[in-house]
C-alpha positions in Angstrom: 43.2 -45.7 -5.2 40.7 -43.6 -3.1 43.7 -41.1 -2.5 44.3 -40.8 -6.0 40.9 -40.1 -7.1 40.8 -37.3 -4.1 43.9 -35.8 -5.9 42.5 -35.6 -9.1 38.9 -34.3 -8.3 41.0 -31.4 -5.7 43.2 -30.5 -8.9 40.2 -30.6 -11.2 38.3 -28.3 -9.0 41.0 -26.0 -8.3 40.9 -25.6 -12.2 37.3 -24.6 -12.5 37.6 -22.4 -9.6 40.5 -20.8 -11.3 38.9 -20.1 -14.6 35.2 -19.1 -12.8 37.4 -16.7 -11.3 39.0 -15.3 -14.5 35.4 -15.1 -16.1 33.3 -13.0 -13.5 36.7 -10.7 -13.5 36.0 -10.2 -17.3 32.2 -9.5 -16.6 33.0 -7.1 -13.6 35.2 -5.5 -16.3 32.5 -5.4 -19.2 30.4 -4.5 -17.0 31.8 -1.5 -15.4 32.4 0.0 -19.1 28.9 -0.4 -19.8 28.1 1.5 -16.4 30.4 4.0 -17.5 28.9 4.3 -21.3 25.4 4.4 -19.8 26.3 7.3 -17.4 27.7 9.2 -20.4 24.4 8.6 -22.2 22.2 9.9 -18.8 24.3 12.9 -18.4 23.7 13.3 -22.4 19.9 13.2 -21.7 20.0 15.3 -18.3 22.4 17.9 -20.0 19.9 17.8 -22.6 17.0 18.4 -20.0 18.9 21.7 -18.4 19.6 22.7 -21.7 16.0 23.0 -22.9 15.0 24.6 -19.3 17.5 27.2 -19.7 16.3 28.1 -23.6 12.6 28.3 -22.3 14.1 30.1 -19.1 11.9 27.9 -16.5 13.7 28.1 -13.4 10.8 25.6 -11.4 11.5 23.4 -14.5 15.5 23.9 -14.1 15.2 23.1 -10.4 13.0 19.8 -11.6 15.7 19.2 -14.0 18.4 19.6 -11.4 17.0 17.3 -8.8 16.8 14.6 -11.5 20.3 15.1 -11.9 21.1 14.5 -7.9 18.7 11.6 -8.1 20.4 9.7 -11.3 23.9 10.5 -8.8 22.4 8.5 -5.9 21.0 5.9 -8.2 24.9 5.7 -9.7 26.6 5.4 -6.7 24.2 2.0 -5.8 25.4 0.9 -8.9 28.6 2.3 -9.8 30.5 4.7 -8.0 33.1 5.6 -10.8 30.1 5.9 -13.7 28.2 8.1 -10.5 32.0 10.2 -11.2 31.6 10.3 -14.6 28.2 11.4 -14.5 28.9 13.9 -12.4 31.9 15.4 -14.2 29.8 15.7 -17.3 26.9 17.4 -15.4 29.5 20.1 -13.5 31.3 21.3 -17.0 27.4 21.9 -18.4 27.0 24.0 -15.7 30.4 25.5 -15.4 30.1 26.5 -18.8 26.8 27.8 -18.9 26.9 30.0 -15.7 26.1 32.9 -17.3 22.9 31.5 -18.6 21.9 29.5 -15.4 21.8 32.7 -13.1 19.9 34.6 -16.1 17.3 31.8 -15.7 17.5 31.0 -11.9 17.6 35.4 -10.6 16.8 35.3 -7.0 15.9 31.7 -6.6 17.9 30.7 -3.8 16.5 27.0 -3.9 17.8 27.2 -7.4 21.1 28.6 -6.8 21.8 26.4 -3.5 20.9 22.9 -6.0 23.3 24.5 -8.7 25.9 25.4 -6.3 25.7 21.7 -4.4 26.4 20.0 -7.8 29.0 22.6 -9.7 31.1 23.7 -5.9 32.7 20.3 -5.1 35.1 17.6 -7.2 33.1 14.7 -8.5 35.0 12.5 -6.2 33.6 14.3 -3.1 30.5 14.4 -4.1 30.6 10.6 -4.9 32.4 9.9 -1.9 30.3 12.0 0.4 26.7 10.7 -0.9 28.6 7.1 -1.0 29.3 7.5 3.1 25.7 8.0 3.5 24.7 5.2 1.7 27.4 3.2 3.3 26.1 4.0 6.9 23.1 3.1 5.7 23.9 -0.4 4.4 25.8 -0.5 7.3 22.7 -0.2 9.6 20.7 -2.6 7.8 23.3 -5.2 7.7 23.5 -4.9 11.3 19.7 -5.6 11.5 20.2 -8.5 9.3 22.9 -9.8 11.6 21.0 -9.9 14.6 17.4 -11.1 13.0 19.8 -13.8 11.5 21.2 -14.6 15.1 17.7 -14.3 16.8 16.4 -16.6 14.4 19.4 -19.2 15.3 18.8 -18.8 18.8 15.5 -19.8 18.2 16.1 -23.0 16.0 18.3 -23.7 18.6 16.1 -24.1 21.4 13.4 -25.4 19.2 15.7 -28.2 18.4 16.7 -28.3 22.3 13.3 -28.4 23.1 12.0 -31.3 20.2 15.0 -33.3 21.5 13.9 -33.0 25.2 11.1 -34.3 24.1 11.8 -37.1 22.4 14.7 -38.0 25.4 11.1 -37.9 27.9 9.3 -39.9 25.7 12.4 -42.6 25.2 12.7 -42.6 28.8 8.8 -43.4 29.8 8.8 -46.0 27.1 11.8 -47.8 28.6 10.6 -47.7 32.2 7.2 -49.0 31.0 9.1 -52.0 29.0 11.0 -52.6 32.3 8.0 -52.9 34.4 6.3 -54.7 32.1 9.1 -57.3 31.6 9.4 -57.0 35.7 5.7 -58.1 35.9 5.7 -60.6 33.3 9.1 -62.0 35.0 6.9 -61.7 38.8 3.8 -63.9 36.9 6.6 -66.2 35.8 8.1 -67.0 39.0 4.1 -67.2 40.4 4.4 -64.5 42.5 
């Protein structure tokens, strides 16, 4: 009976495991579409941003403007890499296509030019991809550090429990040789001697 019952909880939980499965697939889905919808609307509001800088012809605003747009990319690629791409590719053709404007506004700015020139040179895939590395190394340090303050940690709950169980083995010990010499005595005063 007890074999039975394991059969039908193991089936019964395969079953839910299944369907959880199929669910947060559907959300990672959903979700990645909103990712994507929100990047459209950010490049909307940073093209919007450039835009403006370029009809007052501000190029310290433009260059404010500009590393808005590399920090909304880094904030992406946490997220999302492929709204990051997205993003990106919306931001390049604004720029692309108003080239002409941009060095009217930016002259002999070089900062200005080098930021412009960082975003609109390279295919949004590299520049995902190469910002993503760095962030990867980065996680990739940290997780390391996790790892070993997880081990250290371990190590120490190990000898702690090493140490509490020495203990209590000392403590068991001197309490049994005490009742043995106390039963010894009271056997000596027994036997009168």
């Amino acid at each position: 009976m007890k074999k039975i019952l394991l059969a039908v909880m193991a089936v019964a939980a395969i079953g839910f495991t299944a369907c959880g499965n199929k669910a947060q697939q559907g959300e990672a889905t959903d979700s990645t579409a909103v990712e994507v919808n929100v990047a459209d609307e950010e490049a909307d509001a940073a093209i919007a941003a450039l835009t403006s800088n370029l009809e007052t012809k501000d190029a310290s605003k433009f260059q404010q403007a500009l590393d808005t747009v590399k920090a909304k990319i880094a904030e992406l690629i946490k997220t999302n890499p492929e709204a990051a791409k997205q993003y990106v590719a919306r931001v390049q053709t604004f720029l692309k296509e108003n080239a002409d404007k941009v060095k009217a506004v930016v002259g002999e700015n070089a900062a200005v030019a080098a930021a412009v020139s960082a975003i609109t040179d390279v295919e949004p895939d590299k520049v995902v991809n190469g910002l993503l590395e760095q962030v990867g190394d980065a996680a990739t340090e940290a997780k390391d550090a996790a790892v070993d303050a997880a081990n250290q940690k371990v190590d120490e709950a190990k000898q702690a429990a090493t140490d509490k169980a020495n203990e209590v083995k000392d403590a068991a010990k001197e309490k049994a040789a005490g009742a043995i010499d106390n039963a010894a005595n009271a056997a000596k005063k027994g036997l009168g001697l």
